[in-house]
DRENPA-441874 format. One record per residue: residue number from 1; residue in one letter; x, y, z of N, C-alpha, C in turn. Coordinates in nm, 2 decimals. Each point is the difference from the previous one (the first is absolute). Layout:
N
n_res_nc1_nc2_nc3_cac1_cac2_cac3_cc1_cc2_cc3
NUM_a_X_Y_Z_X_Y_Z_X_Y_Z
...
***
This chain:
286
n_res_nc1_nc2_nc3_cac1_cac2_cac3_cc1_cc2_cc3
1_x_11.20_8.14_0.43_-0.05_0.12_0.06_-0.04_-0.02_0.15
2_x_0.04_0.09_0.08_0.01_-0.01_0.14_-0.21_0.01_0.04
3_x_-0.02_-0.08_0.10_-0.14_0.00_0.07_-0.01_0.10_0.05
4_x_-0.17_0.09_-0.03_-0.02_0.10_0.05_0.06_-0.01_0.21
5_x_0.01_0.08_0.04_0.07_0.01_0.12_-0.13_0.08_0.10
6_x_-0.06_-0.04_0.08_-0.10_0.03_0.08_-0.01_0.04_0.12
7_x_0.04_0.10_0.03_0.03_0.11_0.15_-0.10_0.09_0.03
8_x_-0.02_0.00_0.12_-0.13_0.10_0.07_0.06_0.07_0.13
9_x_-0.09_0.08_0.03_0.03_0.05_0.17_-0.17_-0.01_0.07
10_x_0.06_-0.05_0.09_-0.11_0.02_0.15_-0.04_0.11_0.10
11_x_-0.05_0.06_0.01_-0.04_0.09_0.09_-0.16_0.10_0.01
12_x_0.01_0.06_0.06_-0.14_0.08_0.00_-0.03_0.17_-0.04
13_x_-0.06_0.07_-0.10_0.04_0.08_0.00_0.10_0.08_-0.08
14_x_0.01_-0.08_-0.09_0.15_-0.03_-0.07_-0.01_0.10_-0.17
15_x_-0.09_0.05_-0.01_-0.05_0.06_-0.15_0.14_0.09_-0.02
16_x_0.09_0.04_0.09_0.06_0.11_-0.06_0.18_-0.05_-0.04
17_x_0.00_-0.16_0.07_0.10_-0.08_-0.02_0.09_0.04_-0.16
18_x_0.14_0.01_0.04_0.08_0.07_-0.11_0.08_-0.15_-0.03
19_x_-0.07_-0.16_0.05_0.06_-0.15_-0.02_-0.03_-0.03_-0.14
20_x_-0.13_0.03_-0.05_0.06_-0.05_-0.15_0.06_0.09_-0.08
21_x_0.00_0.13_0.00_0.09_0.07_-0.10_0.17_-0.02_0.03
22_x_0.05_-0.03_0.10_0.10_-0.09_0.03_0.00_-0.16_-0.08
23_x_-0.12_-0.04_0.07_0.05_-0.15_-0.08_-0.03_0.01_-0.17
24_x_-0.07_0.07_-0.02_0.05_0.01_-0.16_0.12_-0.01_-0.01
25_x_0.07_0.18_0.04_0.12_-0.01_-0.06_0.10_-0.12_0.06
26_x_-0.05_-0.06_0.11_0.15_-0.13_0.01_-0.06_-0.11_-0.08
27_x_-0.10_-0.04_-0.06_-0.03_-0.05_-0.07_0.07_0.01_-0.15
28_x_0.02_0.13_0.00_0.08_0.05_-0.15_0.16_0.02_0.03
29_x_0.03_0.02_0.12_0.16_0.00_0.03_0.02_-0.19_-0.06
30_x_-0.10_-0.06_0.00_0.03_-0.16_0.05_-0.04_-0.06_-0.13
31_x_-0.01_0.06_-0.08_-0.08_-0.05_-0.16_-0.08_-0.13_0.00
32_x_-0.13_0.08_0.13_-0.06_-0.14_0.06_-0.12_-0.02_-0.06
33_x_-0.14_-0.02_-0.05_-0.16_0.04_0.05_0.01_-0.08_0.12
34_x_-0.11_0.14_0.04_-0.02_-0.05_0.15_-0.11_0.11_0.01
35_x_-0.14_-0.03_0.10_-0.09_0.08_0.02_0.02_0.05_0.15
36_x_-0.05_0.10_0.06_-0.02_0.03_0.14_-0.16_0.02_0.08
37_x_-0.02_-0.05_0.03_-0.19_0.03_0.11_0.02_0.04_0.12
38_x_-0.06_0.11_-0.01_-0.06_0.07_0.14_-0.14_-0.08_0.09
39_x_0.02_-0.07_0.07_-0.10_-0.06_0.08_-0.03_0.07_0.13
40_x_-0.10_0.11_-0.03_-0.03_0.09_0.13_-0.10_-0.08_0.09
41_x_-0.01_-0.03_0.12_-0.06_-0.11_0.01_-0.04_-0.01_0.16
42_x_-0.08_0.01_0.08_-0.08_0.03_0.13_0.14_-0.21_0.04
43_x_-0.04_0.06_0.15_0.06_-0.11_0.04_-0.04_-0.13_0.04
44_x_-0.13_0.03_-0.04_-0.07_-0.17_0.02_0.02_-0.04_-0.16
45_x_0.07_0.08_-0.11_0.00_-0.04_-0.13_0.15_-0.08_0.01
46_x_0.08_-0.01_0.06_0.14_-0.04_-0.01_0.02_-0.14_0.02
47_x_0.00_-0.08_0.05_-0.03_-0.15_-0.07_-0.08_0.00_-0.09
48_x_-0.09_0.04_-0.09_-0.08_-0.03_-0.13_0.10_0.08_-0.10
49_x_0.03_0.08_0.01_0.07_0.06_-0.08_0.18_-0.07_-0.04
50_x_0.04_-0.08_0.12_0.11_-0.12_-0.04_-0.06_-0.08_-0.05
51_x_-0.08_-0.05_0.04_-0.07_-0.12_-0.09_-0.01_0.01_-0.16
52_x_-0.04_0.12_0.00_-0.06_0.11_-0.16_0.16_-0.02_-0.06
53_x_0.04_0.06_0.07_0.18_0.05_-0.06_0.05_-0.14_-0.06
54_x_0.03_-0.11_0.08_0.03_-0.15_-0.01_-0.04_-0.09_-0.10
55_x_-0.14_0.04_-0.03_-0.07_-0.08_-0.13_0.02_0.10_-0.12
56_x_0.04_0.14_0.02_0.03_0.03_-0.15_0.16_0.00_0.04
57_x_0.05_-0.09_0.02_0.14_0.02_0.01_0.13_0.12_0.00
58_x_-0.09_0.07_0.10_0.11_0.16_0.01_0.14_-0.12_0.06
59_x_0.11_0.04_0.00_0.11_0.00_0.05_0.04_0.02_0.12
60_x_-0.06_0.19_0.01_0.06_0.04_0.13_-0.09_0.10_0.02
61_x_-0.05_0.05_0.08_-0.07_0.13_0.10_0.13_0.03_0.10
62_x_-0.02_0.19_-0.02_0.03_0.06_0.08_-0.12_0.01_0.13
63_x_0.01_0.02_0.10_-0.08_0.09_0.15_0.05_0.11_0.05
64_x_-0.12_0.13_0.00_0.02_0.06_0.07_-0.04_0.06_0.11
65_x_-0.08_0.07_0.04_-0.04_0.04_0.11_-0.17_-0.03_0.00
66_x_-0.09_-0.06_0.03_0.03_-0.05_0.13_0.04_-0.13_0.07
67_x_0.01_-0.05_-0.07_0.04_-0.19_-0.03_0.17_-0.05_-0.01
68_x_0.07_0.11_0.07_0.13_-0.05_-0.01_0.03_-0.13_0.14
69_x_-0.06_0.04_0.09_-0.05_-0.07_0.12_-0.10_-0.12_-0.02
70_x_-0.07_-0.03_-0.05_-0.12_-0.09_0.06_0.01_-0.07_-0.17
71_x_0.11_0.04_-0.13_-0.01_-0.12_-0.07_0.10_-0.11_0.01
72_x_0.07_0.02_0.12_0.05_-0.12_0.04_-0.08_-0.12_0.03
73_x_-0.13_-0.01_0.01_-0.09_-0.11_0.07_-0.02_-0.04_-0.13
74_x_0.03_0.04_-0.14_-0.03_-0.06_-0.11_0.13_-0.07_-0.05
75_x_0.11_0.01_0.07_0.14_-0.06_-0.06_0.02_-0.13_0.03
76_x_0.02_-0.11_-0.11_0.05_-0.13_0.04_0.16_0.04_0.11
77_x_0.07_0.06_-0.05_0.13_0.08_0.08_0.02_0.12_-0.06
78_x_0.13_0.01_0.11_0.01_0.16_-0.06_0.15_0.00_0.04
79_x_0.10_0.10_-0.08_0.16_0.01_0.00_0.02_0.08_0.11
80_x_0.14_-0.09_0.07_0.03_0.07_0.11_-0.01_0.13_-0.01
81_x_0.01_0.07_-0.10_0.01_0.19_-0.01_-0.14_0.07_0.06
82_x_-0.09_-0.08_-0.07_-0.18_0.03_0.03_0.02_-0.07_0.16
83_x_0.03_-0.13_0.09_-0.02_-0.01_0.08_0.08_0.05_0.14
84_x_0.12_0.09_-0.07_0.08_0.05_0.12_-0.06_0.15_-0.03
85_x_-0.09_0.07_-0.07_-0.11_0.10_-0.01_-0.11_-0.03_0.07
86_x_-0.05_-0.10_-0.04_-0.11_-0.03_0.06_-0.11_0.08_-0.09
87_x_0.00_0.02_-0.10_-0.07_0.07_-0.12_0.04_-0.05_-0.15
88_x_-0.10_-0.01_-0.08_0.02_-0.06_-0.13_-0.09_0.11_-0.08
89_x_0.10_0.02_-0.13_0.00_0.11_-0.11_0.01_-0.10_-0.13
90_x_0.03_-0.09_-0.02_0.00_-0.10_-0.12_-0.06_-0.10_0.05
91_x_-0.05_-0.08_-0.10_-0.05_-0.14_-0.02_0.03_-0.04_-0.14
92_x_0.08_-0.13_0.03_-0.02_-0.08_-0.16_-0.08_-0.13_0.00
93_x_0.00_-0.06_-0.14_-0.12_-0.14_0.07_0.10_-0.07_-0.08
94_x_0.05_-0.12_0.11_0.07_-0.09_-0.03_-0.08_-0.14_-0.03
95_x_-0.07_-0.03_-0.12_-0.08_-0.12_0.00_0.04_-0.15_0.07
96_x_-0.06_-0.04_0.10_0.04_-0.08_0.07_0.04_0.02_0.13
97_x_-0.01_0.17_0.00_0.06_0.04_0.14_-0.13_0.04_0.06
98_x_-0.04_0.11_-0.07_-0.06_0.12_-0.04_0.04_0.12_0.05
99_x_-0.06_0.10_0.07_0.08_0.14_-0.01_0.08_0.02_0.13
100_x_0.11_0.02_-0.11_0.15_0.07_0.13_-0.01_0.11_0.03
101_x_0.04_0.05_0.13_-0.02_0.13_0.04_0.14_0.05_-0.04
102_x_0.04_0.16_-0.02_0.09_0.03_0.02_0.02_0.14_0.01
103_x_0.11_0.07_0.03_-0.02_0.11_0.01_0.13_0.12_-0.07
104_x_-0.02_0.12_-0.08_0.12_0.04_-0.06_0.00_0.15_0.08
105_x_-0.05_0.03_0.05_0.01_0.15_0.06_0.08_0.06_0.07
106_x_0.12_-0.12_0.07_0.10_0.04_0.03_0.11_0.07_-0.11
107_x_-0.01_-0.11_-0.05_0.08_0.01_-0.13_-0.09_0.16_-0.08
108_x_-0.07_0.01_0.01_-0.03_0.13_-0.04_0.00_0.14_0.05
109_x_-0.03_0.00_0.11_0.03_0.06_0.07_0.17_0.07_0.03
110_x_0.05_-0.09_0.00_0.16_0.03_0.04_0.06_0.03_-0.13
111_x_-0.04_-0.04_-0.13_0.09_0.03_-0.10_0.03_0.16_-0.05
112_x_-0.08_0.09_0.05_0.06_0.14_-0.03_0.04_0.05_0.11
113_x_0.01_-0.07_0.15_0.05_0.03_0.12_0.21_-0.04_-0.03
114_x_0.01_-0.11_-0.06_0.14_-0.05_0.01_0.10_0.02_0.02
115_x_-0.01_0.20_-0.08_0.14_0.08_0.00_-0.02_0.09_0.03
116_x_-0.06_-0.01_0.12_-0.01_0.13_0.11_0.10_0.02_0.07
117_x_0.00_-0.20_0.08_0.12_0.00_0.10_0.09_0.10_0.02
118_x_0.06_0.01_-0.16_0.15_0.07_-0.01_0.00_0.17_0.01
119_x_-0.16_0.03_-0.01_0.03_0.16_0.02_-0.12_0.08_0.05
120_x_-0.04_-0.09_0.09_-0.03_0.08_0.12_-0.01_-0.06_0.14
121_x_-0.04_0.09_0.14_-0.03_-0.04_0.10_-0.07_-0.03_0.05
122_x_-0.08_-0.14_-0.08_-0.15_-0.03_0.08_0.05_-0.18_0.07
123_x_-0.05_0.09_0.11_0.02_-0.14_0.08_-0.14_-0.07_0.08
124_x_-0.11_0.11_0.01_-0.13_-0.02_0.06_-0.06_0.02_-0.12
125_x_-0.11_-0.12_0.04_-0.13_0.01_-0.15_-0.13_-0.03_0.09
126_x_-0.09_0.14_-0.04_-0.16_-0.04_0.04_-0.07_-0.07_-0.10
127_x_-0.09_-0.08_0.09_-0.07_-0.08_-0.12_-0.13_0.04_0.04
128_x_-0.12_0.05_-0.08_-0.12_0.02_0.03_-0.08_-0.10_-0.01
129_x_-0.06_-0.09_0.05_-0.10_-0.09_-0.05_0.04_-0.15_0.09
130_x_-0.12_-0.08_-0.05_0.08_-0.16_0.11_-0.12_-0.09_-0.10
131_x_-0.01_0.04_-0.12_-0.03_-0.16_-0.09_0.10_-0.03_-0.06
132_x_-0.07_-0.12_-0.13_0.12_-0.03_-0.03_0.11_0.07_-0.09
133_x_0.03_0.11_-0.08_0.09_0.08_0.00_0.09_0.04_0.09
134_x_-0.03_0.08_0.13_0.04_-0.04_0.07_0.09_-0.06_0.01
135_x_0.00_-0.15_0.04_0.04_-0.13_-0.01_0.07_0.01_-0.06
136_x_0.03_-0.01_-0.13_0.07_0.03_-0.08_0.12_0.08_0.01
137_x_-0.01_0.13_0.02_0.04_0.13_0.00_0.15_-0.05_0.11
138_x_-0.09_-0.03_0.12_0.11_-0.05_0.14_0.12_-0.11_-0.05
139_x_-0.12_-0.08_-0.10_0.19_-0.12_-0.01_0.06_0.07_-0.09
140_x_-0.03_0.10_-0.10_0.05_0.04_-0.08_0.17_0.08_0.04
141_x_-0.11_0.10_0.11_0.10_0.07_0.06_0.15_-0.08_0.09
142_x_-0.05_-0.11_0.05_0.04_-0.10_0.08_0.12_-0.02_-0.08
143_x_0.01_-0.04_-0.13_0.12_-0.01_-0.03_0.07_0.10_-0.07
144_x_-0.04_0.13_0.01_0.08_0.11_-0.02_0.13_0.03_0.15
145_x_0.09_0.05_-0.04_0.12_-0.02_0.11_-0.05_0.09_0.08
146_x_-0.01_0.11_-0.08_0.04_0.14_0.04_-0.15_0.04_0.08
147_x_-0.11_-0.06_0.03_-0.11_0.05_0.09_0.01_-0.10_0.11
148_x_0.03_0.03_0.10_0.02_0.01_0.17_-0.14_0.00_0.08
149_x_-0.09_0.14_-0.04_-0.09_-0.05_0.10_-0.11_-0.01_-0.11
150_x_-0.13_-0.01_0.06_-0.15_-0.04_-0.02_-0.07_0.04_0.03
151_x_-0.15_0.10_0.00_-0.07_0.04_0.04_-0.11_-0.03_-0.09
152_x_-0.12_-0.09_0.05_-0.12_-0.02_-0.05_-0.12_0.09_0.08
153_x_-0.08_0.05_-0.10_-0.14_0.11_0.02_-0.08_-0.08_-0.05
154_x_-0.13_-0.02_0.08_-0.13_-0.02_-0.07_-0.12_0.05_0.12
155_x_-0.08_-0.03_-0.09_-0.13_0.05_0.09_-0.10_-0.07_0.07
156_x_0.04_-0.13_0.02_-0.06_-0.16_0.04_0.09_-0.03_0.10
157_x_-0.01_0.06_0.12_0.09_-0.07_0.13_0.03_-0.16_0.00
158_x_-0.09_-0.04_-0.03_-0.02_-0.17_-0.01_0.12_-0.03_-0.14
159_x_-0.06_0.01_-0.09_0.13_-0.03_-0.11_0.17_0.07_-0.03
160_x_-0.03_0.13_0.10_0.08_0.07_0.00_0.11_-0.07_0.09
161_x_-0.05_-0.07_0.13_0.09_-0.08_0.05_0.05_-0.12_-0.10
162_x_-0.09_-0.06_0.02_0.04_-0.15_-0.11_0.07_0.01_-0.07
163_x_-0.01_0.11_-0.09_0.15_0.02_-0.10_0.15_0.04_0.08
164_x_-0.02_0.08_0.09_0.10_-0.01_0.09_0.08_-0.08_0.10
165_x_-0.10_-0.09_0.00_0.06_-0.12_0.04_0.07_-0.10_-0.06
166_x_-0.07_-0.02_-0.16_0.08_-0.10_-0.09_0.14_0.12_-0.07
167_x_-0.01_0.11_0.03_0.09_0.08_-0.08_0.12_-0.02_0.10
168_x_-0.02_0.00_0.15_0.12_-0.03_0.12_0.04_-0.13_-0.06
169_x_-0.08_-0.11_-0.03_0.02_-0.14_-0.02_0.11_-0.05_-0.09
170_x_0.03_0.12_-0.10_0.09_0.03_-0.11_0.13_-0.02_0.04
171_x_-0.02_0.07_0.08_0.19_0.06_0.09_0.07_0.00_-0.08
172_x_-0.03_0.15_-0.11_0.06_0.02_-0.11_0.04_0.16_0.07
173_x_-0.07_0.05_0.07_0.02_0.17_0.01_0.06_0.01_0.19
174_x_0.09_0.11_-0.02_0.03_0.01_0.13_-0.11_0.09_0.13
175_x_-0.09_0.03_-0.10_-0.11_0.04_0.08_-0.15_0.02_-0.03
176_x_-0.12_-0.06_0.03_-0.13_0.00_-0.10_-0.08_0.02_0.14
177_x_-0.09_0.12_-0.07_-0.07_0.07_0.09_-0.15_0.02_-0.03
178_x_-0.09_0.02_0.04_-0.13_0.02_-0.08_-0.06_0.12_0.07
179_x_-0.10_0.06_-0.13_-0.07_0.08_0.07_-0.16_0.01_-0.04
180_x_-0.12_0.06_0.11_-0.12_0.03_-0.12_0.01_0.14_0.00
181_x_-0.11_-0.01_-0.17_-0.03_0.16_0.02_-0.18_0.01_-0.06
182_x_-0.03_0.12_0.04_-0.17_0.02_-0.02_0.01_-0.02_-0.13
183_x_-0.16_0.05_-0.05_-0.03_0.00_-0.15_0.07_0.15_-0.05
184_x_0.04_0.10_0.08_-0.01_0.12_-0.02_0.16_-0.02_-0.04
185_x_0.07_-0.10_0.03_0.13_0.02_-0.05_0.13_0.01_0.14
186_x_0.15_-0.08_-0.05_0.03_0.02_0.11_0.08_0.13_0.00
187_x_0.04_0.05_0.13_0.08_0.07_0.00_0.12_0.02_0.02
188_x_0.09_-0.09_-0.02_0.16_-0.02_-0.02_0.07_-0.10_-0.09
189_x_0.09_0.04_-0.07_0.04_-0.11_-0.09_0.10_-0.10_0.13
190_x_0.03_0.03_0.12_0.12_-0.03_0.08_0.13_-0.05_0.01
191_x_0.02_0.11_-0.11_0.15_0.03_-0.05_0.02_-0.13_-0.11
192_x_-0.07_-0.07_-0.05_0.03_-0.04_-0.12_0.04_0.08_-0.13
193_x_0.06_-0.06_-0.04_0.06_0.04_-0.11_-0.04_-0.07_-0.16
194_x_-0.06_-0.10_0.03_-0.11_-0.04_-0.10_-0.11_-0.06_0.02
195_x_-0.07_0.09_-0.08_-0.15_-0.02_0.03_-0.08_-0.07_-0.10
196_x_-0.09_-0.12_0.06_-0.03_-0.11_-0.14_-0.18_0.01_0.05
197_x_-0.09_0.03_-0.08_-0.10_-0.01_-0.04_-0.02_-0.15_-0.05
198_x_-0.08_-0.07_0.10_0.00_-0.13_-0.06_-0.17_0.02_0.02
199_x_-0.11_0.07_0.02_-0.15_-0.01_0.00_-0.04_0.07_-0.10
200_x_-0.14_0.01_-0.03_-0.05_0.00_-0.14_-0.04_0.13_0.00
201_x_0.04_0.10_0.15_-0.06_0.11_-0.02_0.12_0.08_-0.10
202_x_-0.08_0.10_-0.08_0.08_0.07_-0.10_-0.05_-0.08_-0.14
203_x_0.03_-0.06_0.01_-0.05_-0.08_-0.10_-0.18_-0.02_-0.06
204_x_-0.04_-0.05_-0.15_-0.10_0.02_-0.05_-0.13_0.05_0.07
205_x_0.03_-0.12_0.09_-0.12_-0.02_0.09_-0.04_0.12_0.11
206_x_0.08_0.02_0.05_0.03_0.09_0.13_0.13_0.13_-0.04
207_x_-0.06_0.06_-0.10_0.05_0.13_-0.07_0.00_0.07_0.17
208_x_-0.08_0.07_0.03_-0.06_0.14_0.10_0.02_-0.05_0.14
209_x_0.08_-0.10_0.01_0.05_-0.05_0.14_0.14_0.01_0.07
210_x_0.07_0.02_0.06_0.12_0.06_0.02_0.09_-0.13_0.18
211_x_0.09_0.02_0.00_0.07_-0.09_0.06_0.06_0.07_0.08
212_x_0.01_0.16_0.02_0.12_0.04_0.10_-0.12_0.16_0.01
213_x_0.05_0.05_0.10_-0.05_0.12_0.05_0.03_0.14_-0.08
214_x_-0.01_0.07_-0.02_0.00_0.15_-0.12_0.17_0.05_0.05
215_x_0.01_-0.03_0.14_0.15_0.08_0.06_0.09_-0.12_0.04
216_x_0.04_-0.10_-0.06_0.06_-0.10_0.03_0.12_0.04_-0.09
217_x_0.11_-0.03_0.12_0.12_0.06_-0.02_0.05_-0.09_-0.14
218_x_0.08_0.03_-0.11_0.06_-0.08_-0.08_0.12_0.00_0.00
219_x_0.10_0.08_0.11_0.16_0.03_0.00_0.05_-0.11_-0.02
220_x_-0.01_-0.16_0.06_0.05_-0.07_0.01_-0.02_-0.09_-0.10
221_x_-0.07_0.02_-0.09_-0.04_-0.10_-0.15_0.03_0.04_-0.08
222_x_0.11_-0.08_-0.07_0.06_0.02_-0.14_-0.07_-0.07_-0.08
223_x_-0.07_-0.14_0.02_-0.10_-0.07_-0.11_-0.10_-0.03_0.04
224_x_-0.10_0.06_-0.06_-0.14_-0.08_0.00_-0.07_-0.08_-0.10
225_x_0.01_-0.13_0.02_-0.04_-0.08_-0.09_-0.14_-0.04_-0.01
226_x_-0.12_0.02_-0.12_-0.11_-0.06_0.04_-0.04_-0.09_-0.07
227_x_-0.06_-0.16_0.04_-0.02_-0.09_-0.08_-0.09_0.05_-0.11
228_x_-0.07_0.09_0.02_-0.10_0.02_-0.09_0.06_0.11_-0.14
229_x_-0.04_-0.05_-0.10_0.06_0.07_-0.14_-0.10_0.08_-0.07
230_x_-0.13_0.05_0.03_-0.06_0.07_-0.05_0.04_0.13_0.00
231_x_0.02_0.08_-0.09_0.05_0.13_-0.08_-0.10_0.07_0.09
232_x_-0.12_0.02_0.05_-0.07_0.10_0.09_-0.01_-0.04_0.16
233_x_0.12_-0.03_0.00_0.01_-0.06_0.18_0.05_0.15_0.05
234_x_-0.06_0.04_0.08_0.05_0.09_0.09_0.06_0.02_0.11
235_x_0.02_-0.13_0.06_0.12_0.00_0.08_0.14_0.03_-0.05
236_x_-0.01_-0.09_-0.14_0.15_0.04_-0.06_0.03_0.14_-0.02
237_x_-0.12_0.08_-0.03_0.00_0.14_-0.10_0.03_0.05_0.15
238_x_-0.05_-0.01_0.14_0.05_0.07_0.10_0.17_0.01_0.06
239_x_0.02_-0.14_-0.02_0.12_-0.02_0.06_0.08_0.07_-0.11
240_x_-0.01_-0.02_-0.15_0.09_0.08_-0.10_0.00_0.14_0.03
241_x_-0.07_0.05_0.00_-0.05_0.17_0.04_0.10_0.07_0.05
242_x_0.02_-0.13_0.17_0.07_0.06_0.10_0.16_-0.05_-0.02
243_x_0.00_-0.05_-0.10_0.18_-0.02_-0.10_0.06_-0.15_0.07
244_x_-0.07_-0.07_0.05_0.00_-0.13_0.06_0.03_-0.13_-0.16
245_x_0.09_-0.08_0.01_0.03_-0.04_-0.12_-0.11_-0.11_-0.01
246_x_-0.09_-0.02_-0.12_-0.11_-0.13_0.03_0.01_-0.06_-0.11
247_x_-0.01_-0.15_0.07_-0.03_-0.10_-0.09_-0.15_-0.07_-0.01
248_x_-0.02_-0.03_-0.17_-0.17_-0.07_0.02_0.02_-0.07_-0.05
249_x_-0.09_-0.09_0.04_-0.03_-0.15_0.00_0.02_-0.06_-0.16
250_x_0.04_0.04_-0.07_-0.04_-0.01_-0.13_0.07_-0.10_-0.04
251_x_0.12_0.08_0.06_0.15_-0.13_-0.05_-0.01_-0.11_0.14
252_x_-0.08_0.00_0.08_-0.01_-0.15_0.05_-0.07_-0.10_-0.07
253_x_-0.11_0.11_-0.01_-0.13_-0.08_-0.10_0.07_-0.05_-0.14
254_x_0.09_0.07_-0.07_0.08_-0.09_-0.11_0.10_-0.08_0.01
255_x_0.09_-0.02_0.11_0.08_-0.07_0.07_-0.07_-0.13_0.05
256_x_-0.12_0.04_0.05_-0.07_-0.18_0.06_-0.05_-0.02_-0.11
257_x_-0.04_0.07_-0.12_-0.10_-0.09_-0.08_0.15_-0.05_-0.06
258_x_0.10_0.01_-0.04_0.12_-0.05_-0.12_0.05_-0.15_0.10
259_x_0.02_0.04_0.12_0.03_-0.11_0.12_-0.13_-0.09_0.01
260_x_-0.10_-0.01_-0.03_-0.15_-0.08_0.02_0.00_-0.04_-0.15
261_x_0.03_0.06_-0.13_0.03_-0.05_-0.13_0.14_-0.13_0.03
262_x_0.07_0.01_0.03_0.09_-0.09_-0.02_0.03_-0.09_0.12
263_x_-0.13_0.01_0.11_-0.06_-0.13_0.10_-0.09_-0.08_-0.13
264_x_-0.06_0.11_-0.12_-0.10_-0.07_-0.04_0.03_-0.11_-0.09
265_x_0.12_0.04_-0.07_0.06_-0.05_-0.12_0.13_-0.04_-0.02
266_x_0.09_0.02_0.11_0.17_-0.01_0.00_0.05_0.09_-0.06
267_x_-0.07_0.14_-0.08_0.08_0.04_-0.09_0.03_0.15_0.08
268_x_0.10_0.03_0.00_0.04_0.15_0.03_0.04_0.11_-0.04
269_x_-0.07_0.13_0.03_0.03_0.13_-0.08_0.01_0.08_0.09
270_x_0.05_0.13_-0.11_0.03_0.14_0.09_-0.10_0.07_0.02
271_x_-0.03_0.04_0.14_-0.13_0.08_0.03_0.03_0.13_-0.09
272_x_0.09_0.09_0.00_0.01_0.09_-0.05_-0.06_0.08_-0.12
273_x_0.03_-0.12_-0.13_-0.07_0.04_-0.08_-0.14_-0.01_0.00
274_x_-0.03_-0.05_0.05_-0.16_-0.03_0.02_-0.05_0.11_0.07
275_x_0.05_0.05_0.09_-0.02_0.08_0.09_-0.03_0.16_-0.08
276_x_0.12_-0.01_-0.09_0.02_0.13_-0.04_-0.16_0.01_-0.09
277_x_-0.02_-0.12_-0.08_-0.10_0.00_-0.08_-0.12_0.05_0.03
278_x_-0.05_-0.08_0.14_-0.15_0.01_0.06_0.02_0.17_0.10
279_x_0.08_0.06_0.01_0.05_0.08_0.09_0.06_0.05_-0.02
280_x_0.02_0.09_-0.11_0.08_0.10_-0.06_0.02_0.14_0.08
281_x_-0.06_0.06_0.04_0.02_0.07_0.08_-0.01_0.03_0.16
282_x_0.04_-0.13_0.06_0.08_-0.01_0.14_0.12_-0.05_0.03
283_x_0.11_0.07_0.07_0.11_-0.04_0.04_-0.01_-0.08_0.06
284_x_0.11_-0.11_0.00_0.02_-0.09_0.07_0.13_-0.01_0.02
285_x_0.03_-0.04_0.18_0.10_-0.01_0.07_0.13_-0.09_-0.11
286_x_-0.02_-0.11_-0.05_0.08_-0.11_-0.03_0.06_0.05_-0.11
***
């Protein structure tokens, strides 16, 4: 009989996390036991809480917001993927090492992007945000062919450069541009043609908060993607409205956890059915 299997996530704020009704079912795609913990957790708790994780011998923790950044100071190392991000979304504890950083969000993020290439014309992608998602989002796009230019938005002039500067550092896009915008939202998509929600607004936390202006043009956006998968995001419900094709976070969020299962264990499965399981009633691109 296989050892119970001991997986958590990191972050703050986290009550409405759709991570263990997922790792159940890849748990059961994988005819595994295995438990999952939600560790909501202030951030002077985050070294105590590895420590906690380590002596009851969890495996692997997921991170998410706000610790995708600053749980690197806890990593013995971390996989080129997490360090050419510069953000970490997984940790496993290698006894003798102890915890590896790593990161799957590329890998999730791009998997319902794949078969766009072939049927349509997006060659500009806006990215809203400059943590580590973000991060993510940019190398993701980076190795897509068919997106040319780059446009990062955030509301932190200070970080809003610094991402823009490690995103030129790439010399993956033939053009990367940055912009800020107020709290009140910006006012141009600038001619992007896809649009990626990588901040938390829309999401649980920040329901009644909005990212773009009431008259912001949408002619030029065929996709809007938002990392966030909550069923009462209203960003999504606006951009649908206006017949704008949208994707939610849902199938990234099932995509990195099946890619962070098989950092954790070697073993590999289809997001799909899993997906269909916990998420029965959202389309997904793939």
């Amino acid at each position: 009989m296989m050892d119970l299997l001991r997986l958590g996530l990191i972050g703050h704020n986290i009550h409405y996390s759709a991570s263990p009704a997922i790792y159940d079912e890849i748990f059961f795609q994988a005819r595994r036991p295995g438990t999952f913990v939600l560790f909501d957790i202030a951030a002077d708790q985050l070294g105590q809480t590895l420590s906690q994780a380590e002596n009851e011998h969890y495996r692997g923790l997921a991170v998410t917001v706000p610790y995708k950044l600053t749980v690197r100071d806890f990593c013995a190392s971390v996989t080129s993927t997490a360090s050419a991000i510069g953000a970490v979304n997984a940790l496993r504890f290698d006894p003798g090492d102890g915890w590896i950083g790593h990161n799957t969000d590329v890998e999730g993020f791009s998997r319902p992007l794949r078969s766009w290439g072939d049927r349509t014309s997006i060659t500009h992608a806006l990215v809203l945000g400059t943590g580590g998602a973000a991060r993510a989002v940019i190398v993701a796009l980076a190795e897509l062919p068919w997106v040319k230019a780059l446009t990062i938005s955030g509301r932190d002039p200070v970080k809003t450069a610094m991402l823009l500067d490690w995103a030129r550092e790439l010399q993956s896009f033939d053009r990367v541009v940055s912009t800020t915008h107020p709290r009140m939202g910006i006012e141009s998509f600038v001619g992007a043609q896809l649009v990626i929600n990588a901040t938390t607004v829309g999401g649980p936390n920040y329901l009644n908060e909005t990212l773009w202006r009431e008259n912001v043009d949408w002619s030029d956006v065929q996709l809007f993607y938002d990392l966030n998968y909550n069923e009462d995001n209203k960003l999504l419900a606006a951009a649908s409205s206006l017949g704008v094709q949208c994707q939610s976070g849902a199938a990234m969020l099932v995509a990195q956890a099946v890619a962070m299962y098989a950092w954790w264990t070697g073993e590999e499965l289809d997001p799909g059915p899993v997906f269909a399981r916990v998420f029965p009633d959202i389309h997904v691109l793939w």
